[in-house]
C-alpha positions as CSV (number, residue, x, y, z in Angstrom):
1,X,62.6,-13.9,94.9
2,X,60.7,-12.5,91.9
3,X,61.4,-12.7,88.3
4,X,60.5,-9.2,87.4
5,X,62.6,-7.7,90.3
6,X,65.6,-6.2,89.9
7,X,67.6,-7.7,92.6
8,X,66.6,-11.3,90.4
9,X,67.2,-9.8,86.7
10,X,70.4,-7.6,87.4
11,X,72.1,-9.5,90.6
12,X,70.9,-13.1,91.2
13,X,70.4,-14.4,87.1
14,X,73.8,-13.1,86.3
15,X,76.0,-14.6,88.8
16,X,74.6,-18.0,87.9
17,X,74.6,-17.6,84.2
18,X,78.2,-16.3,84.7
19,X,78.9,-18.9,86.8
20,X,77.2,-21.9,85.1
21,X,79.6,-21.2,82.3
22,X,82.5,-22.1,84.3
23,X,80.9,-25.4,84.9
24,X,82.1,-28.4,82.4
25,X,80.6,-31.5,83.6
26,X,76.7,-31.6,84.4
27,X,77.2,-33.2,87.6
28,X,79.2,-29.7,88.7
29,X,76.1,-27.4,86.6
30,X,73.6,-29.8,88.6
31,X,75.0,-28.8,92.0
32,X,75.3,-25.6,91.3
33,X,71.9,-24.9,89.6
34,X,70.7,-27.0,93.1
35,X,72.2,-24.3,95.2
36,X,71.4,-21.3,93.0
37,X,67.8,-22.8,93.3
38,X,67.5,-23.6,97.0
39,X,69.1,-19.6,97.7
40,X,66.0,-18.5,95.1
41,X,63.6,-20.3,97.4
42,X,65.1,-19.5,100.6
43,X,65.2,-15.8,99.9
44,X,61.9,-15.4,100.9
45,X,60.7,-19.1,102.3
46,X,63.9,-19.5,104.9
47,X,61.9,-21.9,107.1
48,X,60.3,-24.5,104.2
49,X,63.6,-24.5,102.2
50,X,63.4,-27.3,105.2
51,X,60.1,-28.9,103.9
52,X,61.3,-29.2,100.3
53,X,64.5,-30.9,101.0
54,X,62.6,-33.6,102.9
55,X,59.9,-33.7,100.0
56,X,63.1,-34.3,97.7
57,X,64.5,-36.9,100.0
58,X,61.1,-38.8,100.9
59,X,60.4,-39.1,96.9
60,X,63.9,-39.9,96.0
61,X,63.9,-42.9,98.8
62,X,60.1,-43.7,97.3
63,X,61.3,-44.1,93.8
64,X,64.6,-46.3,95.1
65,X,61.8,-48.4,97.2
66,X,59.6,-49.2,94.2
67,X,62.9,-49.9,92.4
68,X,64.2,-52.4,94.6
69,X,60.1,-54.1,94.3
70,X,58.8,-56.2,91.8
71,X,55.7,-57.5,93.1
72,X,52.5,-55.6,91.8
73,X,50.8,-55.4,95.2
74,X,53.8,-54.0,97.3
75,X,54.2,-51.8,94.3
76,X,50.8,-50.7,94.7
77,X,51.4,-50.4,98.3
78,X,54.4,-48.1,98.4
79,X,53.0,-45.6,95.8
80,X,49.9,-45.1,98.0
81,X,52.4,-44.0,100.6
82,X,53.9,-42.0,98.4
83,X,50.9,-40.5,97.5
84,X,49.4,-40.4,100.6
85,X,52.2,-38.8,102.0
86,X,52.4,-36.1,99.3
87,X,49.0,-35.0,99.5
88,X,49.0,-34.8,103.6
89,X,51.9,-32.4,103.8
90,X,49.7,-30.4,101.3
91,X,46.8,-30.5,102.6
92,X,48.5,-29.6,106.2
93,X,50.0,-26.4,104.8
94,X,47.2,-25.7,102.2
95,X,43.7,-26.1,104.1
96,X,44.8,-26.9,107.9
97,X,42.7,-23.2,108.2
98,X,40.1,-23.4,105.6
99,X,39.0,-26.6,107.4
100,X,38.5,-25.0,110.9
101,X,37.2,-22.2,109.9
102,X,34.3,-24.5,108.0
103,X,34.3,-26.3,111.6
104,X,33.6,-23.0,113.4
105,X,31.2,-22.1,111.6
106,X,29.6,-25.9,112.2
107,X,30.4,-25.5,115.5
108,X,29.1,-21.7,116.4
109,X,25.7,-22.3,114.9
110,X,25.7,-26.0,117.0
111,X,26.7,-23.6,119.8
112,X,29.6,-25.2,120.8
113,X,32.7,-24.0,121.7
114,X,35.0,-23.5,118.9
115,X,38.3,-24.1,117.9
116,X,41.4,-22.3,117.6
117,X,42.8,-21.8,114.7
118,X,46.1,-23.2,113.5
119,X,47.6,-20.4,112.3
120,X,49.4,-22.2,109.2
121,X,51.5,-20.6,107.0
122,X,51.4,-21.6,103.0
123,X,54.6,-22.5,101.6
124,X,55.2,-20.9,98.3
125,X,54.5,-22.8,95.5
126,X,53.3,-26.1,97.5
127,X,50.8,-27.2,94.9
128,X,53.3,-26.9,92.8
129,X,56.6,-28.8,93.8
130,X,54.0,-31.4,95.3
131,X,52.3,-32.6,92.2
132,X,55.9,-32.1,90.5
133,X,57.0,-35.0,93.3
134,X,54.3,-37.2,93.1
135,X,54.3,-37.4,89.0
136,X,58.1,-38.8,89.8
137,X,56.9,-41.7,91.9
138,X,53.6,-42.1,89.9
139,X,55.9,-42.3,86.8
140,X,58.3,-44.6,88.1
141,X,56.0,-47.1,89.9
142,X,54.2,-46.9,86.0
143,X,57.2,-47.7,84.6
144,X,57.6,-44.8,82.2
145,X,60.8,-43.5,83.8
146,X,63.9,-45.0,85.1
147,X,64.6,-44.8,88.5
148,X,67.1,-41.9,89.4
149,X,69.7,-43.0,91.7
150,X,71.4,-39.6,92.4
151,X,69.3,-37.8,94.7
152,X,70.4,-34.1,93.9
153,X,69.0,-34.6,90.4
154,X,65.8,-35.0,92.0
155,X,66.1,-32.3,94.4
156,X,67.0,-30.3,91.5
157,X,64.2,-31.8,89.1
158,X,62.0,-30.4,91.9
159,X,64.1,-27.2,93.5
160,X,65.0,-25.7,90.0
161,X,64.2,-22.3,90.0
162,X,62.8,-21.3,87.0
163,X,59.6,-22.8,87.7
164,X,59.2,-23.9,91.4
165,X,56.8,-21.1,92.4
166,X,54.9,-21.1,89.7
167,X,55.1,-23.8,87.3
168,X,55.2,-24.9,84.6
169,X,54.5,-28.6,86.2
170,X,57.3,-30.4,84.6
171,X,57.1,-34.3,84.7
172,X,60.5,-35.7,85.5
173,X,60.6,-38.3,82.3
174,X,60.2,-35.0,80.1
175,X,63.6,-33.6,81.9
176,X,65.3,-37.1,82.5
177,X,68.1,-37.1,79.6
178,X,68.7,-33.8,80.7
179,X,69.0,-33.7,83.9
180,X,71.9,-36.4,82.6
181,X,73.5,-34.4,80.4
182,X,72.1,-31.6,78.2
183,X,74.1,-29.0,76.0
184,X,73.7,-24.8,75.4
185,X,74.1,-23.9,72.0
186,X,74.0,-20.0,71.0
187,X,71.0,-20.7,69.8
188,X,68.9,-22.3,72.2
189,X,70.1,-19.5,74.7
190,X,69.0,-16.9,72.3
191,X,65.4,-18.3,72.2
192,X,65.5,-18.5,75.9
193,X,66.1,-14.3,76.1
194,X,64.0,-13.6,73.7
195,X,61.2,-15.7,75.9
196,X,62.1,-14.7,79.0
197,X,62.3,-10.7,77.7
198,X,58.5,-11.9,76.1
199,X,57.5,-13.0,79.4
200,X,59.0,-9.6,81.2
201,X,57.1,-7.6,79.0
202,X,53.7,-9.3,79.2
203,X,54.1,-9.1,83.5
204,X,55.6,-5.2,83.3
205,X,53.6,-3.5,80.4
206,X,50.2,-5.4,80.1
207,X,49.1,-7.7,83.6
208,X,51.0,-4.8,86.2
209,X,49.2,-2.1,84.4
210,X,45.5,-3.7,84.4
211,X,46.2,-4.8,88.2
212,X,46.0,-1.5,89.1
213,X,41.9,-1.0,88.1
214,X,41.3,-4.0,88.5
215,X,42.4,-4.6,92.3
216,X,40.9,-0.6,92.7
217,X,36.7,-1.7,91.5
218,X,37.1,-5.0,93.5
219,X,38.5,-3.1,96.5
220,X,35.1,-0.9,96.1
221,X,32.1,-0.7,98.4
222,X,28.6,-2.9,96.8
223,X,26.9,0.7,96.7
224,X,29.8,2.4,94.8
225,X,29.9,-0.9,92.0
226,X,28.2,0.5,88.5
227,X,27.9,-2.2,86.0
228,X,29.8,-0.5,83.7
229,X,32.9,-0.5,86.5
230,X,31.9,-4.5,87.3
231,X,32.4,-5.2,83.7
232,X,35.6,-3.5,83.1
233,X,37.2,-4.7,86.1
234,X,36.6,-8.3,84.9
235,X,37.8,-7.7,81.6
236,X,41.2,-5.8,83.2
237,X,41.3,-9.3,85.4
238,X,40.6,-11.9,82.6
239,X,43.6,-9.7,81.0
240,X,45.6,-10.1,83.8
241,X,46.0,-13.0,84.8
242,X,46.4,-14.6,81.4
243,X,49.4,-12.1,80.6
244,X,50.7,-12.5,84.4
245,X,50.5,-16.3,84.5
246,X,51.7,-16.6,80.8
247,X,54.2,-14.0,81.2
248,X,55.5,-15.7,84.0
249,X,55.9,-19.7,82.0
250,X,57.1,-17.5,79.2
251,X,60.0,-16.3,81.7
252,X,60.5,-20.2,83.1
253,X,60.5,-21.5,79.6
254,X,63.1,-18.7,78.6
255,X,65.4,-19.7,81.4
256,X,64.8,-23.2,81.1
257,X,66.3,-23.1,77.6
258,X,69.1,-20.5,78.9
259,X,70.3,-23.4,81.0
260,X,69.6,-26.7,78.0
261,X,66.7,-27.6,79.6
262,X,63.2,-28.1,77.3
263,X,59.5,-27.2,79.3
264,X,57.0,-28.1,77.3
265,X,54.4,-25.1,76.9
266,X,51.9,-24.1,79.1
267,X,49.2,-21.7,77.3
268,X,48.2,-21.8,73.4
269,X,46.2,-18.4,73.0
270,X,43.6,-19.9,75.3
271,X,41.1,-16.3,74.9
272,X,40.6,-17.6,70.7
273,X,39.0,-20.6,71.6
274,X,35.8,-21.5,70.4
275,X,34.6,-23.5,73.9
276,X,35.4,-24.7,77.7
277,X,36.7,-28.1,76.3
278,X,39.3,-26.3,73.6
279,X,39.9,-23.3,76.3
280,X,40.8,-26.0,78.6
281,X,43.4,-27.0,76.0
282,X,45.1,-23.9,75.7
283,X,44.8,-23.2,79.1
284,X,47.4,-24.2,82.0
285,X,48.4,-27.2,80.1
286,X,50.4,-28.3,82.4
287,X,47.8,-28.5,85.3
288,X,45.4,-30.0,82.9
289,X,47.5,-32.7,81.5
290,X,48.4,-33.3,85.3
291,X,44.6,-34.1,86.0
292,X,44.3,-36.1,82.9
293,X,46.9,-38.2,83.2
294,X,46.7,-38.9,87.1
295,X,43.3,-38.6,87.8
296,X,40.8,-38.4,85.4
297,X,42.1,-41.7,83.3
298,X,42.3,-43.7,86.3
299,X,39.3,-42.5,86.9
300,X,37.3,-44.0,83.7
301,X,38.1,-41.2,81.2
302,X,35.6,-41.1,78.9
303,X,35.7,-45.0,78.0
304,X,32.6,-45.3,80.2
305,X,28.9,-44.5,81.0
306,X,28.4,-40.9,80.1
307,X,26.8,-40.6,83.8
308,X,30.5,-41.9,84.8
309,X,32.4,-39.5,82.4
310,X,30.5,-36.7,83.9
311,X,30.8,-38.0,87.6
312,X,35.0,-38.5,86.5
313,X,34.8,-34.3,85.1
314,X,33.1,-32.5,87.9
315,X,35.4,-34.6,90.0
316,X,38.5,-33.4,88.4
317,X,37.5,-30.0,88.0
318,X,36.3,-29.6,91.9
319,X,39.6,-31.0,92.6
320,X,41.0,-28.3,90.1
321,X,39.3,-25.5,92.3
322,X,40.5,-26.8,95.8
323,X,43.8,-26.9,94.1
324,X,44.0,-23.4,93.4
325,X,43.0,-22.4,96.8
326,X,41.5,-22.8,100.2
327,X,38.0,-20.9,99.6
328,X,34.6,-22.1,98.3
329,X,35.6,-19.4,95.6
330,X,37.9,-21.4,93.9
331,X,35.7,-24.9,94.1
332,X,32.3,-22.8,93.0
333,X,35.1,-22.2,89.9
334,X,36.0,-25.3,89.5
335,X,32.6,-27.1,89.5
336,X,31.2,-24.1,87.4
337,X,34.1,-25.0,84.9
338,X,33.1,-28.8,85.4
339,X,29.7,-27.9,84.7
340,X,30.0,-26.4,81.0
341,X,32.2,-29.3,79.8
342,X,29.4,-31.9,80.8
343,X,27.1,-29.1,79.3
344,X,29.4,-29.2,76.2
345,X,29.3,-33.4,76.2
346,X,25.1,-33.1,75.6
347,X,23.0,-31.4,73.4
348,X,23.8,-28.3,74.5
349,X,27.4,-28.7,73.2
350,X,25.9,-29.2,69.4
351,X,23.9,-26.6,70.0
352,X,27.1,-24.7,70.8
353,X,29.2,-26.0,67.6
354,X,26.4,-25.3,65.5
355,X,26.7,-21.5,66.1
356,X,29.0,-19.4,63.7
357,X,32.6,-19.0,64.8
358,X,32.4,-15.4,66.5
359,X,29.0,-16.7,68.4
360,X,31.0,-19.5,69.4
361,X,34.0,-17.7,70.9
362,X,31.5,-15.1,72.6
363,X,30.0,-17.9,74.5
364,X,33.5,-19.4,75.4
365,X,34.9,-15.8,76.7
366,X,31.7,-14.6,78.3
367,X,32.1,-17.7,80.4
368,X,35.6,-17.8,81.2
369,X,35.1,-14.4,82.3
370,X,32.1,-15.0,84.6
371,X,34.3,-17.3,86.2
372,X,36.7,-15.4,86.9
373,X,34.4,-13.1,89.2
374,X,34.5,-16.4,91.5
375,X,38.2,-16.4,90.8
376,X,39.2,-13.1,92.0
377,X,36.4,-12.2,94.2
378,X,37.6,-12.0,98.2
379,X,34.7,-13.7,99.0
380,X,31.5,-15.5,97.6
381,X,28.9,-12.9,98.6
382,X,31.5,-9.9,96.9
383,X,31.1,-12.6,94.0
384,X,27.5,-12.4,94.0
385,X,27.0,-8.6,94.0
386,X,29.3,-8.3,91.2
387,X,27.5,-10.8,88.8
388,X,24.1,-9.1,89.9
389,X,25.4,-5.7,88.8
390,X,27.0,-6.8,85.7
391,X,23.7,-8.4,85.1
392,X,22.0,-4.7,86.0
393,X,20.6,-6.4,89.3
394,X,21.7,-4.0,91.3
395,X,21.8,-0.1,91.9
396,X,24.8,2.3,93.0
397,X,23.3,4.8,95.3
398,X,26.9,6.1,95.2
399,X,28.2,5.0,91.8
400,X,31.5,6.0,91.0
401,X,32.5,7.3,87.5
402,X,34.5,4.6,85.1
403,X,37.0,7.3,84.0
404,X,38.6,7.6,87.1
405,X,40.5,4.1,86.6
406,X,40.9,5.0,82.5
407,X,44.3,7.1,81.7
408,X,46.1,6.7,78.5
409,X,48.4,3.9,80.2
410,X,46.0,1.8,81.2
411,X,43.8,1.9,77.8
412,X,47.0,0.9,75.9
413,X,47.5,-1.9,78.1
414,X,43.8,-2.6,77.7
415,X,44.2,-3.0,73.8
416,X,47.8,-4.8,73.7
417,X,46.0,-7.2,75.9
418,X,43.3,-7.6,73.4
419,X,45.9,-7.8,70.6
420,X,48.4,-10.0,72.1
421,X,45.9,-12.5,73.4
422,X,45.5,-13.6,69.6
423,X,48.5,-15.5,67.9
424,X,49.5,-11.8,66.1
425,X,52.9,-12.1,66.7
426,X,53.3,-15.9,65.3
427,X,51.3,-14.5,62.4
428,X,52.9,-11.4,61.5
429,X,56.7,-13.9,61.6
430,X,55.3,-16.6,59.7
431,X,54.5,-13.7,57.0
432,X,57.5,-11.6,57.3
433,X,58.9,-14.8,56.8
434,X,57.1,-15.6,53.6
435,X,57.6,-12.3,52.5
436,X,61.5,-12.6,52.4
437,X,61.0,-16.3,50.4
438,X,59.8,-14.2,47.3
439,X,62.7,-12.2,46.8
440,X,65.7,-12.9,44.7
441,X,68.2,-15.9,46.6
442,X,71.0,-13.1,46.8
443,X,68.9,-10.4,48.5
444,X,66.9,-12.7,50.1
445,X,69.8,-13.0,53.4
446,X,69.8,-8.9,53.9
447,X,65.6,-9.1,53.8
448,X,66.1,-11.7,56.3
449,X,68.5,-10.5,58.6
450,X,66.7,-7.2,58.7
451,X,63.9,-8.9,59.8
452,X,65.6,-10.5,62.6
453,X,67.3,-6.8,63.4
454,X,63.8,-5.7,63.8
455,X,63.2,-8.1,65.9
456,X,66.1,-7.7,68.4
457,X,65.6,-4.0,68.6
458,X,61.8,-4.8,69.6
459,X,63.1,-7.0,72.2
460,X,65.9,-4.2,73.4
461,X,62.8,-2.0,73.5
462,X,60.7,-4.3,75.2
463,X,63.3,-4.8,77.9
464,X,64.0,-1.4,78.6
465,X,60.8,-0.5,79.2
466,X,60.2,-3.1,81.3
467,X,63.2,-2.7,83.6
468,X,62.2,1.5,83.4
469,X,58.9,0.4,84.9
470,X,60.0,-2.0,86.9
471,X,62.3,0.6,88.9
472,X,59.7,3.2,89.2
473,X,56.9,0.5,91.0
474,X,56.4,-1.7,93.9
475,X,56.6,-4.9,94.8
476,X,54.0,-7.2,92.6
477,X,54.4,-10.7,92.9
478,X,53.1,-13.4,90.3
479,X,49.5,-13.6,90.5
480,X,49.7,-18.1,91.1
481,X,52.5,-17.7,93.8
482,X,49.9,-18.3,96.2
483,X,49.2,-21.4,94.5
């Protein structure tokens, strides 16, 4: 089930809000959040609604084991189970193919005969809910979380709806107190519409919009590709997937909150950042903070050798890429990614911060979106005629004409996405804001209140445009379901 559908918005969120109200006790929200979530799941995953119960089950028993144990090394022990385990269910389901089709390939040129190929499905949101299990056990074999001993809080901890698919990766000590008990005030709900409506409109009116030419030049034959098309179908994907992926941890956050829960953000304006090393900041935080804090640490960090602090980054970071996907694609990304933040760790990098600011932010965005050619491309060789023809490399003996993907629509898109991928909006509240401290204390509460009036009829706007659009398209799932 999709967020920005309308069975989800006007059938499925409804009931359960309605329905969640009825509930006094969290124990009786818990169980019924649990089954709202597992329906959300098995609307379109019947078969691995299976698979996730026995993930919930398997890390629930993992965490009881290590809290029954108090000796280090059968501590030790039973989370390298536990993350063994993890990690083989994912990579089963995640890159069971990718693996014999590298075989094949191996074997063919050996000429040998090959192998058949599994034929594995992908779970939705695997990558996900796995490394959303594995922080549990992780955590409570580190001791920075109690042990839960109710097992449908951890299946809820990792069924909930509002961000199994797609994240954001919530660690369980972040939820804990709530998952216990947790309150809805008025206003906590009201933040969470006015984030989820956010998130609605960035996935309806800016990352569905810029799909469209975007999926259309990448979907083009090498001899039709002009650089000017190459170059505008990156920047309509570097637009995209910021505003779908944001869009959609806007909309998890805002129902997160509708329900008492806190998630902890996932993007900071990641397109104003000034290199790879702050980009990675803003970007995915939740990922990234995963990495750090379970894999690059225990890896040496940076407290070491910088020939070990760079070993420990491009280590991460192809990790990162064969996380995202089963392709070469996505680990060239990664280690390309890994690459610029050793770059960024030598001379280079004060080369880099010696720059003036807009120099500095060119760099950061040019690279991001050469990257993302590896990202989106189908294929490494599509990736490689699209960087030679943005780089003029190349020439279109049947180039097609850039205004065919422009209309009105999509250029307004185009700019929103421009304008929104800056911290505008913050900046134009904080003023408003300022703006109604200067007048007089008894006017002061109408300037106010006219503000937030404003504001609610830009949402209403916001959301009936959305839902307009939404009824007139097709089905367009989140961009990191396939993650």
């Amino acid at each position: 089930m999709v967020f920005s559908s309308p069975i989800f918005l006007f059938l499925f969120l409804p009931v359960v809000l309605a329905l969640y109200q009825f509930g006094r006790v969290t124990w009786a929200r818990n169980l019924l959040l649990l089954a709202a979530s597992i329906l959300f799941y098995a609307w379109g995953e019947p078969y691995f609604v299976f698979l996730m119960v026995a993930s919930s089950l398997a890390n629930f028993g993992f965490g009881r084991w290590l809290g029954r144990e108090e000796d280090p090394g059968r501590r030790k022990t039973i989370v390298g189970i536990a993350v063994v385990a993890n990690l083989s269910v994912l990579a089963f389901f995640k890159y069971a193919n990718f693996v014999v089709e590298n075989l094949n390939l191996l074997l063919e040129a050996l000429g040998w005969r090959l192998l058949e190929s599994p034929g594995v499905s992908l779970p939705i949101g695997i990558s996900f809910f796995t490394f959303q299990a594995m922080s549990y056990v992780v955590d409570v074999y580190r001791r920075e979380t109690e042990v839960e001993k109710n097992p449908f809080n951890v299946a809820l901890y990792i069924f909930f709806f509002p961000q199994l698919i797609a994240g954001p990766i919530v660690r369980y000590v972040d939820i804990a107190r709530e998952l216990a008990h947790r309150v809805v005030t008025r206003d906590t709900f009201v933040e969470g519409v006015r984030r989820f409506i956010g998130g609605l409109a960035k996935k309806m009116i800016i990352a569905n919009v810029v799909a469209l030419p975007a999926d259309q030049i990448f979907a083009l034959p090498a001899n039709e590709l002009t650089p000017s098309l190459a170059w505008f179908a990156v920047l309509c994907y570097t637009l995209q997937i910021y505003f779908d992926f944001s869009g959609y941890s806007d909309m998890a956050i805002g129902l997160g909150r509708m329900f008492g829960f806190h998630f902890l953000e996932n993007f900071n304006y990641p397109y104003i950042s000034q290199s790879i090393k702050e980009f990675w900041r803003r970007w995915h935080i939740s990922l990234s903070t995963w990495f750090r804090d379970y894999l690059y640490i225990p890896l040496g960090g940076n407290r070491c050798s910088n020939a070990r602090n760079y070993f420990n980054l491009v280590t991460v970071f192809f990790l990162c890429g064969l996380w995202h996907g089963a392709s070469w694609n996505f680990v060239i990304w990664g280690l390309f990614h890994g690459a610029f933040l050793v770059l960024e760790r030598t001379q280079f990098g004060k080369v880099i911060d010696s720059l003036p600011r807009p120099l500095r932010h060119g760099y950061t965005i040019f690279v991001v979106m050469i990257g993302w050619v590896f990202f989106r491309a189908e294929t490494f060789a599509q990736a490689q005629t699209f960087l030679a023809t943005m780089a003029g490399l190349t020439v279109a003996t049947q180039g097609d004409v850039l205004g065919r993907y422009i209309n009105n629509q999509v250029l307004s898109s185009v700019i929103l996405g421009i304008i929104f991928a800056t911290p505008i909006w913050p900046w134009l509240k904080r003023k408003t804001g300022e703006l109604a401290q200067r007048f007089p204390a008894g006017v002061r509460p109408i300037v106010e209140g006219t503000g937030h009036l404003a504001e609610s009829l830009i949402l209403v706007v916001l959301l009936l445009i959305s839902a307009a659009w939404l009824a007139a398209g097709t089905y367009n799932p989140f961009i990191y379901f396939r993650f």
